[in-house]
C-alpha positions in Angstrom: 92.1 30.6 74.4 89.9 32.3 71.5 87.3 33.1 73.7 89.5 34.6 76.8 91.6 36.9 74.2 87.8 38.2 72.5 86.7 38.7 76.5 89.6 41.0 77.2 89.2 42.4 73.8 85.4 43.0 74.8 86.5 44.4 77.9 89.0 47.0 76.2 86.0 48.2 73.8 83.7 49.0 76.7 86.3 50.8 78.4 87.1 52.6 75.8 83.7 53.7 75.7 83.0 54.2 79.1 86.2 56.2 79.8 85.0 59.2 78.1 81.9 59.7 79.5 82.9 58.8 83.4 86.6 60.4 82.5 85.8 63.7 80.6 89.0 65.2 81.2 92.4 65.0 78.8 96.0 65.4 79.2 97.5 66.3 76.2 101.6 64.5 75.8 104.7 66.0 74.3 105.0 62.7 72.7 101.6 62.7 70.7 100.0 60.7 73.3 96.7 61.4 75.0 95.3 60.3 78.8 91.5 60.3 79.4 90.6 60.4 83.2 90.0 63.0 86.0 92.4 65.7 86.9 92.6 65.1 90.5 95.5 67.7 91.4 98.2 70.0 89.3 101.5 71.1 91.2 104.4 72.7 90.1 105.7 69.7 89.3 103.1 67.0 88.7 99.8 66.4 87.2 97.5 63.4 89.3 94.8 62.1 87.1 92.2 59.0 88.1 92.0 56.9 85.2 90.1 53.4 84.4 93.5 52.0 83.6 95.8 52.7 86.1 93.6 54.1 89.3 95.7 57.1 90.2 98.0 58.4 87.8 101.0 61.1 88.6 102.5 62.4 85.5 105.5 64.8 85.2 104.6 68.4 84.8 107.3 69.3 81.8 105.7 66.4 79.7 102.5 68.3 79.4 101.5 69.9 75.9 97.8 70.9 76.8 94.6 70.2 79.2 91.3 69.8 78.1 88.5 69.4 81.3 84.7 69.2 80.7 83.8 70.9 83.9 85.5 73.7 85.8 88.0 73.8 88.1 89.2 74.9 90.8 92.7 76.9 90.2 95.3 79.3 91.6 97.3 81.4 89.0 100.4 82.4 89.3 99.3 85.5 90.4 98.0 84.0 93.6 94.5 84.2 92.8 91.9 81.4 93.5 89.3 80.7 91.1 87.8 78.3 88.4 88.7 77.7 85.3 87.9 75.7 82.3 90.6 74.0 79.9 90.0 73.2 76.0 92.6 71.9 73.6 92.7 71.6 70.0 96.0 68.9 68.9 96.3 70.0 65.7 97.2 73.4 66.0 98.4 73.4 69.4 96.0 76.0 71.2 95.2 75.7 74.8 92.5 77.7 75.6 91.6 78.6 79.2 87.9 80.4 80.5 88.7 82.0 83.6 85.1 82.2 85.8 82.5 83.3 83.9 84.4 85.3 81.5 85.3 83.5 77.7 88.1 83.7 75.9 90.5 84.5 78.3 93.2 83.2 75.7 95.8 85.3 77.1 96.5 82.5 79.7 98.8 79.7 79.5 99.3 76.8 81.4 102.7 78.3 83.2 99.7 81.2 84.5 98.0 77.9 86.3 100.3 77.5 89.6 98.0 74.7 90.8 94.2 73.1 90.4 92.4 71.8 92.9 95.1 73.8 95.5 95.3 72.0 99.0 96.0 75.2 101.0 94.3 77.9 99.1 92.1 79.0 102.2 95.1 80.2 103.6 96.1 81.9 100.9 93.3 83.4 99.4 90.1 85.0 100.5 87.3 86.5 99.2 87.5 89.3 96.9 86.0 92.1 99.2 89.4 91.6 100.6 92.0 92.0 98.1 94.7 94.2 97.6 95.0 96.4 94.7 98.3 94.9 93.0 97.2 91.4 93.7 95.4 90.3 90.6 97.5 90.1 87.0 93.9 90.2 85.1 91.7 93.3 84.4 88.9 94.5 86.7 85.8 92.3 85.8 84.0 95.3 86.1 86.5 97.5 84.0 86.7 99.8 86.3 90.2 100.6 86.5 90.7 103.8 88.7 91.0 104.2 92.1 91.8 106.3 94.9 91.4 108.4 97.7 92.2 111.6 99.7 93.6 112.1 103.5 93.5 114.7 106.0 96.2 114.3 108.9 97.5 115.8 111.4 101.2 116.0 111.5 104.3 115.9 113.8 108.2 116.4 112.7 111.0 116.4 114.3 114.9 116.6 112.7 115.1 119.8 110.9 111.6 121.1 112.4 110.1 119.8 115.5 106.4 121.2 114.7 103.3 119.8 114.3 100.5 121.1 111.0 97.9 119.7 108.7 98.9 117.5 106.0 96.7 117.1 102.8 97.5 113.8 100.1 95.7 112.6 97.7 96.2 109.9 95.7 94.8 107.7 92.7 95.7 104.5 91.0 94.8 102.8 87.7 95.5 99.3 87.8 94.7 97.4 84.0 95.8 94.2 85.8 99.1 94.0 83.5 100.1 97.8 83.7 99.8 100.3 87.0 100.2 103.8 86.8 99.9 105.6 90.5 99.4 108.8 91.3 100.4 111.1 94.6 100.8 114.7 95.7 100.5 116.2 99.5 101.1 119.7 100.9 102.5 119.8 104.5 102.6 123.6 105.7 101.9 125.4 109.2 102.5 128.9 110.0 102.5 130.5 113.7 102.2 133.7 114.2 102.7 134.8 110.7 105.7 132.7 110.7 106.1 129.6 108.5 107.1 126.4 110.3 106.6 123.7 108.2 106.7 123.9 104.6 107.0 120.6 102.0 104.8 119.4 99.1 106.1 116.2 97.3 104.7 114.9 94.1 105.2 111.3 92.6 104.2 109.6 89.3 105.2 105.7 88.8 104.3 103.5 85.7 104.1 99.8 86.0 104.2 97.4 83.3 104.2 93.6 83.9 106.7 91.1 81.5 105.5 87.9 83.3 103.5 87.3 86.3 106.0 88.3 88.9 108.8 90.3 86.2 107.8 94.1 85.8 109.6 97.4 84.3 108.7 100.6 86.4 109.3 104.3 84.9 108.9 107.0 87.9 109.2 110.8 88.7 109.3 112.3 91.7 108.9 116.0 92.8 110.3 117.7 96.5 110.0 121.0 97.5 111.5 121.5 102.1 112.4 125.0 102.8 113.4 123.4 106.0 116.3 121.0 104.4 117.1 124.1 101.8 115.4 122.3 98.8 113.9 124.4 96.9 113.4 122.0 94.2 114.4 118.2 93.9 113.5 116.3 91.2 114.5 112.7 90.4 114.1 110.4 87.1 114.0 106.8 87.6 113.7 103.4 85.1 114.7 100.0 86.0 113.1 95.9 87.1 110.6 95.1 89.4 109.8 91.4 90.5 106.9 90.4 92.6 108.2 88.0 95.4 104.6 87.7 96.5 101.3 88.1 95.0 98.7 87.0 96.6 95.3 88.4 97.2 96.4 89.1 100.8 99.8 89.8 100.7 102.0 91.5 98.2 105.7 92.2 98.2 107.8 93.6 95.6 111.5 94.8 95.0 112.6 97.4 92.7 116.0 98.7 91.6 116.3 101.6 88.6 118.9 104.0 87.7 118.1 107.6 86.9 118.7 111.4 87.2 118.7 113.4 90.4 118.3 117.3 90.1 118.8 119.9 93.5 118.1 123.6 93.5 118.8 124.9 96.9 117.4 128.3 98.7 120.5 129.8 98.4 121.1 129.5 94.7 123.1 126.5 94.1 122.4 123.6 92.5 123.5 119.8 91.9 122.9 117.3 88.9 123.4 113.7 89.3 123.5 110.0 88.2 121.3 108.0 91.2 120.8 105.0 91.6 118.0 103.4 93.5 116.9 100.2 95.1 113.6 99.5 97.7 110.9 97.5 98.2 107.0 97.6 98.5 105.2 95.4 100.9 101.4 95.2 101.5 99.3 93.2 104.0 95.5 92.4 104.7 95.5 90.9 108.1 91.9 89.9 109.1 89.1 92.0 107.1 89.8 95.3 108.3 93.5 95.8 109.4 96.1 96.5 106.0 99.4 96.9 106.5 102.3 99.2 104.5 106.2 99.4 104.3 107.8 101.0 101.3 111.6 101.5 101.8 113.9 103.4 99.3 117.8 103.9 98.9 118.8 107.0 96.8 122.9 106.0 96.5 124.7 108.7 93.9 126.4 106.4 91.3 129.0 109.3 90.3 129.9 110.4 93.3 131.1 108.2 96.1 128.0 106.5 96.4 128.9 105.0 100.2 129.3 108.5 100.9 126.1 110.5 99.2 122.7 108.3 99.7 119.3 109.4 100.8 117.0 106.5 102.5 113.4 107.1 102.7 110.7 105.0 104.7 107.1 104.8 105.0 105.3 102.5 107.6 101.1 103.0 107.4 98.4 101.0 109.1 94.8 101.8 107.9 91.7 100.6 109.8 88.0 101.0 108.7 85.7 103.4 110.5 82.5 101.5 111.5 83.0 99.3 108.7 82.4 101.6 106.3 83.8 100.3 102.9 85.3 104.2 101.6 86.5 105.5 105.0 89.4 104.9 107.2 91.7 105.8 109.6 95.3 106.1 108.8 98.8 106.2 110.9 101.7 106.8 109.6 105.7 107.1 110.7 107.9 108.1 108.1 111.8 108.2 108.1 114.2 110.2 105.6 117.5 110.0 106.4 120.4 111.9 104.0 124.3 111.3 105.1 125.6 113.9 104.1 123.6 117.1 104.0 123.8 120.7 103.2 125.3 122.8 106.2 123.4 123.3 109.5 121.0 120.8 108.0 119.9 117.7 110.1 120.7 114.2 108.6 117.4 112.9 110.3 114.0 114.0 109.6 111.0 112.0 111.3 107.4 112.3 110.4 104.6 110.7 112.4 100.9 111.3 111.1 97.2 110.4 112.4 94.3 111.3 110.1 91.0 110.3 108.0 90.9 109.0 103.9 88.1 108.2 102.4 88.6 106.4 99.5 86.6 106.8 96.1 
């Protein structure tokens, strides 16, 4: 009996040796407890680990306190990015420490950032990052260049309160920090015939981004009108509120936005109108295949003070952009834009409709 107990007893020492040299990853307990083994898999709501106790273990993920691996893994954040990643733990204090790629000390993370390792699906989620769309990633640039942009010349067809067609100008630019965004737009749209102006509209737009979590943002905007052809001769409107990211992915983003701000009008004739707005939208964004992106951005301008069923502006922008010869700054872009306003001045139509074709190149 001696000798089978010291046998088993033999056989516990050697695995205890072996186990952290085959096994070189940890998972870190609520209780105090430790598990040596292999990280197989993390979901939202598991961890699978290989282990020379127990073969395949599943754990729950809310009992984890920390991960330590010894070699990188595969991972996709939160943010919907796929890359690699290596965990360290120190027990005592309670620091998890994750390297993203081949950066260091991305301490920053936490394990609520990791949505999976080892993802089953992430192919069809995720490509490579010559293909990734600006708001996708939650981390800096890795080469810190944060500004972007680019500028568009189109040509132009309305028709509501003008049915002409004219050159339209935009340019626009972006800097994107990863956790904050602040873009950037203006465009001039005028056309005169025979010394006669037919088309006349410049907008202006200026919206800061700041993420709370992964998905949760705060947005601050300003926007700018001037249409001779609806009788604004100014419109400006002030705008704070939440933004949440319902997808973020490197191929596919899609968020919703509501705010409440300040809507100033100064028609041509003189008069003017002051008022508490309120507004609610959504921006959508889509790589399909390595060339093709896809935008919607929709907008309802409801006046909180003044029957707001009543008085509401909606505004939306559908764009498709295309490469030209694969070139990686220019593109072809067309648009069809809608702004539609219940309840406008007199002899003004409620419908205007803009349709544009035209050339960016972006820097």
């Amino acid at each position: 009996m001696g000798l089978k107990l010291g046998v088993r007893g033999g056989w516990a020492a050697a695995l205890c040796c072996v186990a952290p040299a085959v096994f070189a990853d940890t998972v870190y307990l609520e209780d105090g407890s430790r598990i040596n083994g292999e990280i197989v898999s993390l979901s939202a709501d598991s961890i699978m680990m290989d282990t020379a106790f127990a073969d395949s273990l599943t754990i729950s993920r809310n009992q984890i306190e920390g991960l330590a691996s010894d070699d990188t893994l595969k991972v996709l954040l939160s943010s919907g990015r796929q890359t690699e990643a290596r965990f360290a733990y120190d027990a005592q204090p309670h620091t998890q420490r994750i390297d993203i790629g081949d950066d260091a000390g991305n301490e920053s993370l936490t394990l609520d950032d990791i949505a999976e390792i080892a993802p089953a699906v992430v192919d069809a989620q995720q490509d490579e990052d010559d293909y990734e769309l600006p708001n996708a990633d939650s981390l800096p640039p890795e080469n810190g260049d944060y500004w972007s942009g680019s500028a568009e010349v189109a040509l132009n067809g309305k028709s509501g309160n003008t049915d002409t067609s004219s050159l339209l100008t935009r340019v626009s630019a972006l800097r994107n920090t990863g956790g904050t965004r602040l873009s950037l737009s203006a465009s001039a749209d005028r056309e005169e015939e025979d010394n006669e102006t037919t088309s006349e509209e410049y907008l202006g737009e200026a919206r800061f981004e700041d993420d709370l979590t992964q998905r949760l943002f705060w947005f601050l905007q300003q926007e700018l009108e001037k249409d001779e052809f609806e009788d604004i001769d100014l419109r400006s409107r002030t705008l704070i509120g939440p933004g949440y990211f319902l997808a973020r992915r490197d191929r596919l983003t899609f968020k919703v936005r509501g705010g409440i701000g300040h809507q100033y009008e100064k028609y041509t004739d003189g008069g003017n109108n002051s008022e508490l707005i309120f507004s609610a939208g959504w921006d959508y964004a889509q790589l399909v295949g390595e060339w093709l992106t896809l935008t919607h951005e929709f907008t309802a301008y409801p006046e909180v003070t003044n029957s707001p069923s009543e008085n509401f502006i909606l505004e939306s922008a559908l764009g498709v952009e295309l490469p030209i010869a694969n070139s990686d700054v220019w593109r072809l872009r067309a648009g069809l834009d809608h702004k539609y306003n219940n309840n406008p001045e007199p002899g003004v139509e409620d419908l205007d409709t803009t349709y544009n074709f035209g050339v960016l190149r972006n820097f």
